[in-house]
Every structure is written in structure tokens, then in C-alpha cells.
C-alpha positions as YAML, in Angstrom:
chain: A
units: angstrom
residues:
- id: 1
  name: UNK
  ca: [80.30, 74.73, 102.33]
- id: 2
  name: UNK
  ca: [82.47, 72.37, 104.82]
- id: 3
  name: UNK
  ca: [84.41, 75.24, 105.89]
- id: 4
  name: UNK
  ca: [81.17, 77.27, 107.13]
- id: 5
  name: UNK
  ca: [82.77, 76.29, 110.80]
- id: 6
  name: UNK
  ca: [86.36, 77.40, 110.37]
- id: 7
  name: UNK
  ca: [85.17, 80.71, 108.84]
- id: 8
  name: UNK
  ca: [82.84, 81.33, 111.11]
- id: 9
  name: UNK
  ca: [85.63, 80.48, 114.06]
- id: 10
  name: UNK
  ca: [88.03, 82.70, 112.38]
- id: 11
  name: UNK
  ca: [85.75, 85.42, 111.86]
- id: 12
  name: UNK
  ca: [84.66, 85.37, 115.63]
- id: 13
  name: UNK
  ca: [88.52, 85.16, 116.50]
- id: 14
  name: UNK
  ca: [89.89, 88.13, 114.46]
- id: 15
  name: UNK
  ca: [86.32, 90.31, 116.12]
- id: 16
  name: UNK
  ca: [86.88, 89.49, 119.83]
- id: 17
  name: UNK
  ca: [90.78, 90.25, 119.26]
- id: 18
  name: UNK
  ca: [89.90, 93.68, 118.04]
- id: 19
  name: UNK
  ca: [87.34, 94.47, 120.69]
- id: 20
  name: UNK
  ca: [89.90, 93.21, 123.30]
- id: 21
  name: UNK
  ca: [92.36, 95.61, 121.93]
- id: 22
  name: UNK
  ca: [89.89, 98.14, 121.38]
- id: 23
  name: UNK
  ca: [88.56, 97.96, 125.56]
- id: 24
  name: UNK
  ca: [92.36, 97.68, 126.42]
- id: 25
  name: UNK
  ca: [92.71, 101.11, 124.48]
- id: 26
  name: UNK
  ca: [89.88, 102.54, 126.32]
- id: 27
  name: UNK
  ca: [90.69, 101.65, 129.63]
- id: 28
  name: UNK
  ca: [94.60, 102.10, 129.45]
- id: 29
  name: UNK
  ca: [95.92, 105.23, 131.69]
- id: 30
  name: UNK
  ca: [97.16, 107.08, 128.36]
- id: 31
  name: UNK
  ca: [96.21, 111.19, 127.10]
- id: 32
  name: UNK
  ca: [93.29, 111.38, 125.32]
- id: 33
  name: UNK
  ca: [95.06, 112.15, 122.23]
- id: 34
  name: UNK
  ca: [97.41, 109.30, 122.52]
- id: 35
  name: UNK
  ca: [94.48, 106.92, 122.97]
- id: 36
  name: UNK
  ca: [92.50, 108.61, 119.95]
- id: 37
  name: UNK
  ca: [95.61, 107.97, 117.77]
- id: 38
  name: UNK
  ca: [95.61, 104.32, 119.09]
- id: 39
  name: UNK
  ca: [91.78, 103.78, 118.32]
- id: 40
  name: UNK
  ca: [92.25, 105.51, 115.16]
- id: 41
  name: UNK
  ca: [95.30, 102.98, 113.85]
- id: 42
  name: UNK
  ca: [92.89, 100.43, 115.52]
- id: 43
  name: UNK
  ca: [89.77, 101.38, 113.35]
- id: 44
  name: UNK
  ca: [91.84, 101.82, 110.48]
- id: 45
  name: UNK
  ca: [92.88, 97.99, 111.00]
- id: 46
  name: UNK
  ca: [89.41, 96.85, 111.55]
- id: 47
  name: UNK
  ca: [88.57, 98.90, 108.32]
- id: 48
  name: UNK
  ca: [91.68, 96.95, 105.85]
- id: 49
  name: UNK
  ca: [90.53, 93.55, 107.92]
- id: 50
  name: UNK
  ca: [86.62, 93.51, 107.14]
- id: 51
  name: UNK
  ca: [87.56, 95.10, 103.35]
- id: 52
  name: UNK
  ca: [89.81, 91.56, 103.03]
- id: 53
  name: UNK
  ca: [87.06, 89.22, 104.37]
- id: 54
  name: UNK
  ca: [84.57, 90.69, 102.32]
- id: 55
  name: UNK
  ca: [86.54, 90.20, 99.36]
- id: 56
  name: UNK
  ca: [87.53, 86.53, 100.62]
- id: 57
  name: UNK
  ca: [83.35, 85.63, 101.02]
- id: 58
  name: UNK
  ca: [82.12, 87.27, 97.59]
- id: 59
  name: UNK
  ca: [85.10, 85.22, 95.81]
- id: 60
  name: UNK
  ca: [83.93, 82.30, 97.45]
- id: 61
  name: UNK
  ca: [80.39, 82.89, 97.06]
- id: 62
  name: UNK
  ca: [81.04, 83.78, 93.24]
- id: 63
  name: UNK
  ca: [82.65, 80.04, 93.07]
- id: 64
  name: UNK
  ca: [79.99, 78.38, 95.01]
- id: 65
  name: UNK
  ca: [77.47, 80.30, 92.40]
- id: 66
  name: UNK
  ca: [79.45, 79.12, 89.30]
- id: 67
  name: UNK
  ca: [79.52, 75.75, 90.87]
- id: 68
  name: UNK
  ca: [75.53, 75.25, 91.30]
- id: 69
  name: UNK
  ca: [74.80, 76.93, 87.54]
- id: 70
  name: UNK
  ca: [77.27, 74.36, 86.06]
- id: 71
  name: UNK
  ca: [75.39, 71.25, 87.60]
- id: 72
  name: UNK
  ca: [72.06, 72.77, 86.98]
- id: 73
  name: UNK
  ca: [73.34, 73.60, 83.66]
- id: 74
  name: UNK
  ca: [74.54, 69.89, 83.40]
- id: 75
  name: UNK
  ca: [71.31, 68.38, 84.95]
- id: 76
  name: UNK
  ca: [69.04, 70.28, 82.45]
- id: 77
  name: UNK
  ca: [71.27, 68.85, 79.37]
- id: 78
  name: UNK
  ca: [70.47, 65.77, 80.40]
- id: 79
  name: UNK
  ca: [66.82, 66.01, 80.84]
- id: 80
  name: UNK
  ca: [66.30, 67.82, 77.28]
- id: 81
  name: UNK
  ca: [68.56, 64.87, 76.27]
- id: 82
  name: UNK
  ca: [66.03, 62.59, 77.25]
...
């Protein structure tokens, strides 16, 4: 949970990058079909990008799940213990 900043930072990072590239796209003097290729490759970036975060939070949220069941599992030990 102590890296909730630096995720958060680097998520907001990696998003205003892509919609700085994606407005510089836009507004470029370039054909319309050279700029739909660009923003094409560019979506297709954004696409691999968010598929690799979302993978990087549900690991991380499956270890921060396993984490809490083994103290609660732990805790409850104790109590029937007693």
C-alpha cells in the first residue's frame, strides 16, 4: 500500500504523455492518412500499455489479498487457540 503514490504518479505520467502525443498527432500539418496511421500505432501503444498495468495491479492486488487472508487466517488460529 506505500506505493499507492508512485503508482498513481506513474500512471498519471505514462496518460498525459500519450494524450500529448496524441494532440501533437492531431494538430501536426501531416495527410490524413499519415496522421490515421500515426494515431493508429498510437492507440495500439495505449492498448499493449493499459493491458501491462492491468496485469501489474491484479498481481499486486492478488498479493495484497493473499497477504490479509494469511493474517486473518493467523489471527483466527489464535483466537480458537484460546
Amino acid at each position: 500500500m506505500e506505493n499507492k503514490g508512485s503508482e498513481s504518479s506513474i500512471l498519471s505520467f505514462i496518460l498525459g504523455g500519450l494524450i500529448g502525443a496524441s494532440l501533437g498527432i492531431l494538430f501536426a500539418p501531416a495527410a490524413g492518412k499519415e496522421t490515421r496511421k500515426k494515431l493508429k500505432i498510437l492507440l495500439e501503444q495505449l492498448d499493449d500499455e493499459s493491458r501491462e498495468l492491468y496485469e501489474e495491479f491484479k498481481d499486486k492486488a492478488a498479493q495484497g489479498k493473499r497477504r490479509v487472508l494469511k493474517k486473518a487466517s493467523k489471527k483466527l488460529n489464535k483466537l480458537s487457540k484460546a
